[in-house]
N, C-alpha and C positions, 0 to 999 in steps of 0.2 A: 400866241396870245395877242389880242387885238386891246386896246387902250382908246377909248372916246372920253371925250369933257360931258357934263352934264347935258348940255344943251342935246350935244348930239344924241347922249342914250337916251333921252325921253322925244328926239325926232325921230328916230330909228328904232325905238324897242322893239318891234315885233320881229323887224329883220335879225335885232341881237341875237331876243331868246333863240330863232332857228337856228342862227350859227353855236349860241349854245347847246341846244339842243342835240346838235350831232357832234357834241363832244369838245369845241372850241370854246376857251376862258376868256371871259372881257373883263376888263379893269375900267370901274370909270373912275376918273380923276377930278378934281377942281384946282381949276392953275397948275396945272401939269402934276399934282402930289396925287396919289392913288387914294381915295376913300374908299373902295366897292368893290370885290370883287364876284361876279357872275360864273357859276359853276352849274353843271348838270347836276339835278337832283336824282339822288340815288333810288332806284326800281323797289318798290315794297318785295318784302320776300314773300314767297309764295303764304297763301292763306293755310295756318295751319288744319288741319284733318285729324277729327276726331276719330279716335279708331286704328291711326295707320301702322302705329304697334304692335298692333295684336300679334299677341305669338311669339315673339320679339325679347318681350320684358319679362320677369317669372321674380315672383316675391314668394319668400318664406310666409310658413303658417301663421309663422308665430313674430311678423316683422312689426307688429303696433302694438306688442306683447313688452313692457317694463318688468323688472325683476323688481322686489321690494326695495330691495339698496338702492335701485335709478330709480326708481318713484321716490323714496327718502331725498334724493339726492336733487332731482327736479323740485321738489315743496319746500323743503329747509336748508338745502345746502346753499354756499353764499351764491351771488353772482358772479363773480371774477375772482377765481381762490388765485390765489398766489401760488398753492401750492397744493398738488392731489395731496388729499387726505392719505394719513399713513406712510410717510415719508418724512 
């Protein structure tokens, strides 16, 4: 880990970022106290693909299918029961 004062990281930035860049951390400081520290930014993850499931996943017939009691229960039952019904 490398430590520069302000003066120097704004003399030097492009040199920093490279040394950041391949994985080395700088700290800049003001009157030798650390205000900053300079890390590599982490790589986006790949772009997801649409599609690349297929085959993969497998859903019931009847999985966006409510019974009358979960339909009752999603329209008039509380928000935050305390306690299932029937107990």
């Amino acid at each position: 880990m490398t430590t520069v004062n302000i003066h120097e990281a704004k003399t030097h930035l492009s040199a920093l970022l490279r040394r950041v860049a391949a994985g080395e951390e700088v700290v800049i400081a003001r009157a030798g106290h650390p205000v900053a520290r300079i890390v590599r930014a982490e790589q986006p993850a790949q772009p997801r693909v649409p599609g690349s499931a297929r085959g993969e996943v497998w859903m019931a017939d009847d999985f966006d299918t409510l019974s009358e009691d979960e339909l009752k229960l999603f329209e008039e039952g509380p928000i935050f029961p305390e306690e299932p019904e029937g107990k």
